[in-house]
C-alpha positions, -999 to 999 in steps of 0.1 A, spaced: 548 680 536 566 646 547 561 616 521 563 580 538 561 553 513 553 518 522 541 483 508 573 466 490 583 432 499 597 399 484 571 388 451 576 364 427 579 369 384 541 376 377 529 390 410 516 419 428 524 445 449 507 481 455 527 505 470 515 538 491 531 569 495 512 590 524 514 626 532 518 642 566 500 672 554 481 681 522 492 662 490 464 684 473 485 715 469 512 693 452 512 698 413 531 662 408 529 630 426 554 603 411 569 569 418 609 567 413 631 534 411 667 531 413 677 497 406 707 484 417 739 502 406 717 527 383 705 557 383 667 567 397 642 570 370 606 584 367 583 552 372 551 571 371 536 602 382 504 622 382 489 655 380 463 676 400 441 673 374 443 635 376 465 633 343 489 600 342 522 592 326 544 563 324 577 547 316 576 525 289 588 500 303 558 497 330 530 509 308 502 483 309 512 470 343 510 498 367 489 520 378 493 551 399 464 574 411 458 595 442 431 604 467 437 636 483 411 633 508 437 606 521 462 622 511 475 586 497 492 582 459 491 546 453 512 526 427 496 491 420 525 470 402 515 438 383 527 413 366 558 420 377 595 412 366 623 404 380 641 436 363 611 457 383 635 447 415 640 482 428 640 504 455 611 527 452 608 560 463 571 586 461 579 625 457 560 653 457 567 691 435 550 719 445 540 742 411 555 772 426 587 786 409 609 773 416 593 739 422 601 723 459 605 687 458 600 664 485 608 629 489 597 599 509 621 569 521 622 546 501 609 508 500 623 480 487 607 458 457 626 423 452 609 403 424 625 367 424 623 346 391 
Protein backbone atom coordinates (compact mmCIF):
# COMPACT_ATOMS: atom_id res chain seq x y z
CA UNK A 1 0.00 0.00 0.00
CA UNK A 2 1.44 3.60 -0.97
CA UNK A 3 -0.31 6.63 1.05
CA UNK A 4 -0.21 10.07 -0.96
CA UNK A 5 -1.64 12.82 1.05
CA UNK A 6 -2.76 16.02 -0.48
CA UNK A 7 -4.88 19.28 0.01
CA UNK A 8 -2.75 21.65 2.50
CA UNK A 9 -2.19 25.11 1.53
CA UNK A 10 -1.92 28.76 2.95
CA UNK A 11 -5.54 29.51 5.15
CA UNK A 12 -6.23 32.12 7.29
CA UNK A 13 -7.29 31.98 11.49
CA UNK A 14 -10.87 30.52 11.18
CA UNK A 15 -10.68 28.72 7.83
CA UNK A 16 -10.84 25.50 6.14
CA UNK A 17 -9.05 23.05 4.65
CA UNK A 18 -9.76 19.09 3.99
CA UNK A 19 -7.03 17.08 3.44
CA UNK A 20 -6.89 13.54 1.56
CA UNK A 21 -4.78 10.72 1.97
CA UNK A 22 -5.24 8.11 -1.08
CA UNK A 23 -4.25 4.60 -1.27
CA UNK A 24 -2.50 2.95 -4.21
CA UNK A 25 -3.98 -0.30 -3.24
CA UNK A 26 -6.65 -1.37 -0.69
CA UNK A 27 -6.96 0.88 2.44
CA UNK A 28 -9.69 -1.71 3.47
CA UNK A 29 -7.40 -4.29 4.90
CA UNK A 30 -5.78 -1.47 7.04
CA UNK A 31 -6.89 -1.77 10.80
CA UNK A 32 -5.90 2.23 11.34
CA UNK A 33 -6.14 5.15 9.23
CA UNK A 34 -4.65 8.39 11.06
CA UNK A 35 -3.62 11.98 10.45
CA UNK A 36 -0.17 12.98 12.12
CA UNK A 37 1.30 16.67 12.57
CA UNK A 38 4.66 17.71 13.34
CA UNK A 39 4.79 21.33 13.96
CA UNK A 40 7.71 23.11 13.60
CA UNK A 41 10.69 22.01 15.92
CA UNK A 42 8.30 19.24 17.64
CA UNK A 43 7.73 16.17 17.64
CA UNK A 44 4.77 14.30 15.35
CA UNK A 45 1.62 13.64 17.22
CA UNK A 46 -1.59 11.63 16.60
CA UNK A 47 -4.17 14.26 15.00
CA UNK A 48 -6.84 11.69 14.36
CA UNK A 49 -7.31 8.28 13.26
CA UNK A 50 -9.94 5.74 12.58
CA UNK A 51 -10.84 2.23 12.67
CA UNK A 52 -12.32 -0.47 10.21
CA UNK A 53 -15.20 -0.51 12.07
CA UNK A 54 -15.60 3.23 11.43
CA UNK A 55 -14.62 4.11 15.17
CA UNK A 56 -12.98 7.78 15.59
CA UNK A 57 -10.54 9.38 18.00
CA UNK A 58 -9.07 12.66 18.53
CA UNK A 59 -6.53 14.91 20.08
CA UNK A 60 -7.82 17.19 22.36
CA UNK A 61 -6.70 19.85 21.03
CA UNK A 62 -8.67 19.31 17.60
CA UNK A 63 -11.79 17.77 18.94
CA UNK A 64 -14.87 19.71 17.75
CA UNK A 65 -13.04 21.03 14.64
CA UNK A 66 -11.95 18.05 12.63
CA UNK A 67 -13.21 15.44 11.21
CA UNK A 68 -11.64 12.29 9.76
CA UNK A 69 -13.62 9.38 7.98
CA UNK A 70 -12.75 7.08 5.13
CA UNK A 71 -14.35 5.44 2.11
CA UNK A 72 -12.74 2.41 1.20
CA UNK A 73 -14.42 1.97 -2.00
CA UNK A 74 -12.04 5.08 -2.82
CA UNK A 75 -9.81 4.03 -0.88
CA UNK A 76 -9.63 7.91 0.33
CA UNK A 77 -9.33 8.87 4.44
CA UNK A 78 -10.21 12.47 4.50
CA UNK A 79 -9.50 15.03 7.37
CA UNK A 80 -11.80 18.13 7.12
CA UNK A 81 -10.01 20.89 9.41
CA UNK A 82 -12.11 23.93 10.58
CA UNK A 83 -11.88 26.68 12.22
CA UNK A 84 -8.51 26.57 12.20
CA UNK A 85 -5.61 28.14 14.20
CA UNK A 86 -2.67 29.41 13.65
CA UNK A 87 -1.01 26.77 16.22
CA UNK A 88 -2.84 23.99 13.68
CA UNK A 89 0.28 25.24 11.26
CA UNK A 90 1.76 21.89 10.57
CA UNK A 91 2.97 19.58 8.31
CA UNK A 92 0.57 16.71 7.95
CA UNK A 93 1.22 13.33 7.21
CA UNK A 94 -1.80 10.06 6.63
CA UNK A 95 -0.59 6.47 7.74
CA UNK A 96 -1.85 3.36 7.47
CA UNK A 97 -1.18 -0.10 10.29
CA UNK A 98 -2.02 -3.26 9.13
CA UNK A 99 -3.61 -5.46 12.28
CA UNK A 100 -1.19 -8.14 11.70
CA UNK A 101 1.44 -8.78 14.47
CA UNK A 102 3.54 -7.08 14.33
CA UNK A 103 1.65 -4.22 12.82
CA UNK A 104 3.25 -2.73 9.38
CA UNK A 105 3.00 0.97 9.13
CA UNK A 106 3.02 2.90 6.21
CA UNK A 107 3.23 6.50 5.57
CA UNK A 108 2.39 9.08 3.00
CA UNK A 109 4.44 12.43 2.24
CA UNK A 110 3.55 14.79 3.87
CA UNK A 111 1.65 18.22 3.14
CA UNK A 112 2.00 21.33 4.46
CA UNK A 113 -0.82 23.32 6.51
CA UNK A 114 0.20 27.23 7.10
CA UNK A 115 -2.63 29.04 9.09
CA UNK A 116 -1.76 32.84 9.07
CA UNK A 117 -3.30 35.07 11.87
Amino acid sequence: VQLQASGGGLVQAGGSLRLSCAGSGSIFSLQFMGWYRQPPGKQRELVAGITTSASTSYADSVKGRFTISRDNAKNTVYLQMNSLKPEDTAVYYCNGRSGTLPPKNYWGQGTQVTVSS
